[in-house]
C-alpha positions as CSV (number, residue, x, y, z in Angstrom):
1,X,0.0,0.0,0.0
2,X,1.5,3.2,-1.0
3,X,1.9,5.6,1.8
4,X,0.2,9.3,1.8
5,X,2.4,12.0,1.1
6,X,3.1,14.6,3.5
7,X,3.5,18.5,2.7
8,X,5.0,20.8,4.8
9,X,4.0,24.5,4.7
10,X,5.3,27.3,6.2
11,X,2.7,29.8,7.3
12,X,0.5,27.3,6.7
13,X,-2.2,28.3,9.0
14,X,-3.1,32.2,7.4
15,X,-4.1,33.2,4.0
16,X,-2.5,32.5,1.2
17,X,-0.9,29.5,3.4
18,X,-4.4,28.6,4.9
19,X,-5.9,28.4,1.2
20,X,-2.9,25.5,0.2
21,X,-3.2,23.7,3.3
22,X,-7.1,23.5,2.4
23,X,-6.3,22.1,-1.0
24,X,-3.5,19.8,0.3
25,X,-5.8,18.4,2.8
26,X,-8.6,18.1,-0.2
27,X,-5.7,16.1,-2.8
28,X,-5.3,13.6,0.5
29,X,-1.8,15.2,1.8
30,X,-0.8,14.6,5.4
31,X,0.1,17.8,6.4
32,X,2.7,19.6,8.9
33,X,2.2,23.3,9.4
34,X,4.2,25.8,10.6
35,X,2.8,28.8,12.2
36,X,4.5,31.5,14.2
37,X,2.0,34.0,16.0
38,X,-1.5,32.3,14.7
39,X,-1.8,29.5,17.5
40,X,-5.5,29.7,17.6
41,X,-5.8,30.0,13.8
42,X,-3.8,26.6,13.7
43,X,-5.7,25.1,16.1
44,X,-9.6,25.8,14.3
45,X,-7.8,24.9,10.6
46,X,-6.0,21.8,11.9
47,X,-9.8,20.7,13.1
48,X,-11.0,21.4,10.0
49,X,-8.7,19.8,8.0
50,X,-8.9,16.6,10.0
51,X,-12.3,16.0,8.5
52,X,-10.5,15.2,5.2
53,X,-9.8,12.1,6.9
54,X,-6.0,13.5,7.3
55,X,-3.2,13.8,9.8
56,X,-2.4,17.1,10.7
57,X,0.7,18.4,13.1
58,X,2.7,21.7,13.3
59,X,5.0,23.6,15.2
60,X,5.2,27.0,16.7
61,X,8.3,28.5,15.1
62,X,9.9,31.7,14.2
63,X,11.6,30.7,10.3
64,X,14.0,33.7,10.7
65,X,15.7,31.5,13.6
66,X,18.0,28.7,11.7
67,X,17.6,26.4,15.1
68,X,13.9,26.6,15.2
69,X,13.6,26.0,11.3
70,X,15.9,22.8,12.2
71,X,13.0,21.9,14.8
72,X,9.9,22.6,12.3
73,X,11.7,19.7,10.0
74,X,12.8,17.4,13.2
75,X,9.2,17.4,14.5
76,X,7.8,16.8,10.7
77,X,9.9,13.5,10.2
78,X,9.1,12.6,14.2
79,X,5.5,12.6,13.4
80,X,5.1,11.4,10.3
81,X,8.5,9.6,9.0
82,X,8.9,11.4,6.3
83,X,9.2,14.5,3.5
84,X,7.7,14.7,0.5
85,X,6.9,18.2,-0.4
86,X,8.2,21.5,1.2
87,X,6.0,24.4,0.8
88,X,8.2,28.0,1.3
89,X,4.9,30.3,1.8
90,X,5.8,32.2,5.0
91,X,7.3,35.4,4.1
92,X,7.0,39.4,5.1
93,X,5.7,42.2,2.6
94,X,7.6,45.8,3.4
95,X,7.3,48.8,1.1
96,X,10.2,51.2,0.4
97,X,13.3,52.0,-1.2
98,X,17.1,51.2,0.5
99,X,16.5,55.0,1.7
100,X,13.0,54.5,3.0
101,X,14.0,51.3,5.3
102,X,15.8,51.0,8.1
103,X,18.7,48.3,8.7
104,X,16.0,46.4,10.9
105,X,13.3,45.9,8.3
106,X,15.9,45.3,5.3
107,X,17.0,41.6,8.1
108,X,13.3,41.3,8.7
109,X,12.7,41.4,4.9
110,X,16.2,39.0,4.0
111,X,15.8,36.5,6.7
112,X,12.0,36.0,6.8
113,X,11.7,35.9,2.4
114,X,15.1,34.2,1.8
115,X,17.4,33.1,4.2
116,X,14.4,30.8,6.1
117,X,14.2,29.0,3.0
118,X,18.2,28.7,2.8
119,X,18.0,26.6,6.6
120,X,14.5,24.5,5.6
121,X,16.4,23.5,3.1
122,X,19.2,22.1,4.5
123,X,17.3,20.6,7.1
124,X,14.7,19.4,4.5
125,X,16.7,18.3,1.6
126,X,18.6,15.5,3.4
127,X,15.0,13.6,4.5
128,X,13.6,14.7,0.6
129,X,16.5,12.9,-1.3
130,X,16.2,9.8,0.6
131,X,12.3,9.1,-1.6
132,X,11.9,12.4,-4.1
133,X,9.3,14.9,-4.2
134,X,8.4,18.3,-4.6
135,X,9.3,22.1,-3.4
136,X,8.0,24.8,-4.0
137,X,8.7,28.4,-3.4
138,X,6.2,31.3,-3.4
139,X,7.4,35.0,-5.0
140,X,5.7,37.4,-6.5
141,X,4.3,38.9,-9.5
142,X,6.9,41.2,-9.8
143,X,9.6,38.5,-10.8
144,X,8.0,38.1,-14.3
145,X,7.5,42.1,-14.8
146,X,9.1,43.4,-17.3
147,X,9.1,47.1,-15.2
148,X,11.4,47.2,-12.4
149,X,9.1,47.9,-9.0
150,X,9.9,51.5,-7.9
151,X,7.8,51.0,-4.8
152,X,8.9,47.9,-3.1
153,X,12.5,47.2,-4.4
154,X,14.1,45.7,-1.3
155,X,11.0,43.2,-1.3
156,X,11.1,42.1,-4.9
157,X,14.8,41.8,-4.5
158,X,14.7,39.0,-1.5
159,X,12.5,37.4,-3.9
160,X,14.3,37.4,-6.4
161,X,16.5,35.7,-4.1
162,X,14.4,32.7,-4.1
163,X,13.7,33.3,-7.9
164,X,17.7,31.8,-8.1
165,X,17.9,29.8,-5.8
166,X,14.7,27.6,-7.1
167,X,16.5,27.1,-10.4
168,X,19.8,26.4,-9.1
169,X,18.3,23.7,-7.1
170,X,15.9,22.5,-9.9
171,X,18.8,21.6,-11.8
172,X,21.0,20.3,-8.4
173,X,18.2,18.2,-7.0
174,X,16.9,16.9,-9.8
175,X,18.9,13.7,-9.9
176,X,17.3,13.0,-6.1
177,X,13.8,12.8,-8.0
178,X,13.3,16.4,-6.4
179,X,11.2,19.1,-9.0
180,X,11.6,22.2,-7.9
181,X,9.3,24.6,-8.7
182,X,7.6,28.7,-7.9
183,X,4.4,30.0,-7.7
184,X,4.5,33.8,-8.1
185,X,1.1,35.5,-6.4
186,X,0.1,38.8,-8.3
187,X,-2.6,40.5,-6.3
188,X,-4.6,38.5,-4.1
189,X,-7.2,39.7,-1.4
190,X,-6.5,37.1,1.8
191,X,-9.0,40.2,4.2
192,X,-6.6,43.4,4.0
193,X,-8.1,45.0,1.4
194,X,-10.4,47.7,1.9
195,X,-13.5,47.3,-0.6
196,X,-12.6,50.8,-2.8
197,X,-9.2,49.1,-3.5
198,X,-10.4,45.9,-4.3
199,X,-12.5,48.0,-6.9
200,X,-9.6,50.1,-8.2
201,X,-7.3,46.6,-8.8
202,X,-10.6,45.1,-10.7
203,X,-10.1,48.1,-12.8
204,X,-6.5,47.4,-13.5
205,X,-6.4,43.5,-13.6
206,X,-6.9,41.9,-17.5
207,X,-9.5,39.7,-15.7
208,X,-11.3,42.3,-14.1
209,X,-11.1,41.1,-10.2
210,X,-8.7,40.8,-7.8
211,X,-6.7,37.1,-7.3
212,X,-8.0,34.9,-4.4
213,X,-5.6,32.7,-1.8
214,X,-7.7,29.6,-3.6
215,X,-6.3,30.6,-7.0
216,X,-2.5,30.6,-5.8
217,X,-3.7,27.2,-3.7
218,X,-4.4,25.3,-7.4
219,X,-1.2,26.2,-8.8
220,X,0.5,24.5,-5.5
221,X,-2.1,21.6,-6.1
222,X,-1.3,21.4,-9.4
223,X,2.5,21.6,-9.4
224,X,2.5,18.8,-7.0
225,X,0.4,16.6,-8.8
226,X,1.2,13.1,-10.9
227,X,-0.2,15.7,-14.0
228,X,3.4,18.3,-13.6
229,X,5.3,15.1,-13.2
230,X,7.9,16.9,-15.8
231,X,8.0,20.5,-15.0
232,X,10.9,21.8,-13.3
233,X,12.6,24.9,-12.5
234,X,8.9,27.1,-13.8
235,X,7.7,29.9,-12.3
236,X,3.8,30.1,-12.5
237,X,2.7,33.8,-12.9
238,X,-0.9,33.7,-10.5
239,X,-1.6,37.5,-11.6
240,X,-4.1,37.4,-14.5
241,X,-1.9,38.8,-16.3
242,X,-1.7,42.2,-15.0
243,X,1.4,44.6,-15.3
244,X,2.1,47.5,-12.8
245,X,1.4,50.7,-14.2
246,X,4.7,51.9,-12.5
């Protein structure tokens, strides 16, 4: 009998990260989240989840702290033996140029977006190459834009980060049976959106609306299906095509 797979998901237990867990949980994944400030949030989605007929752990854990990423992997293998797909959702949005932030928010922005994913993975990858799988990382829009963000370019550039380092390890881990793979969210609405700017980016966006958490959720669900079974090293736009005006 072949064993269910088991996804681990960063921020799994909030938006964007709530939305994949959801659609894990619906494909049959076992799931292990981790969550950082979002205890109680955990606790009602991990109920939920558990209705899919699903095991579903996590652990408390701050991803910026290489020790505690260490213990997100640790307690993943402990409870359920094994890796098969690594989900790098968590990450930290911050607006402004090199001038505009300060030293603090420019670590905040590095270690949360990119250097977490640096120590998953060498916790991760050891488990992952023993039986194959899947990782994915999750950008942004602004990765496939052609214009250069003039409002956020500290934040684009630790994703960008992870833009590199997926298709350096797509190639790398390959030969493991790893695929290695991006989804890059444009805008989507996960409750911070006030309703006259979820009006103005309907204007804006080719498809007329603003992107959901579900939508980024089917690219994950697809990209980890038997269906991608030969796509490595992509990077899934999830923006409708839209392109920043600036």
């Amino acid at each position: 009998m072949e064993r269910k797979r088991i996804a681990l998901i960063t921020g799994g237990a909030r938006g964007i990260g709530a939305a994949i867990s959801r659609r894990l949980a619906h494909d049959g994944f076992n799931l292990h989240l981790n969550y950082h400030e979002s205890f109680s949030r955990y606790e009602k989605l991990r109920k939920e989840l558990q209705e899919f007929g699903i095991s579903v752990t996590g652990t408390k854990a701050d991803i910026q702290n290489p020790r505690e990423c260490g213990q997100v992997v640790a307690d993943c293998i402990k409870a359920h033996g094994y890796l098969w797909a690594l989900i790098l959702n968590a990450g930290v949005f911050i607006k402004g140029s090199p001038v505009d932030l300060s030293i603090e928010e420019w670590r905040k922005l590095i270690d949360t977006n990119l250097s977490s994913a640096m120590y998953l993975l060498k916790y991760a990858l050891p488990h992952m190459r023993k039986n194959g799988g899947s990782i994915i990382f999750l950008g942004t829009g602004s990765i496939a834009d052609s214009a250069p963000t003039t409002e956020y370019p500290c934040y684009a550039a630790s994703k960008a980060g992870l833009y590199v380092l997926m298709r350096s390890l797509a190639v790398s881990e390959g030969k493991y049976g790893i695929r290695v793979n991006m989804v890059s969210p444009g805008i989507i609405d996960s409750g911070q959106y006030s309703k006259k700017t979820i009006e103005k980016f309907g204007e804006e966006i080719p498809l007329g609306r603003i992107g959901k958490p579900e939508d980024v959720a089917s690219a994950v669900s697809f990209l980890l299906s038997d269906e991608a079974s030969y796509i490595g090293g992509a990077n899934i736009d999830v923006s409708a095509g839209w392109v920043r005006s600036h």
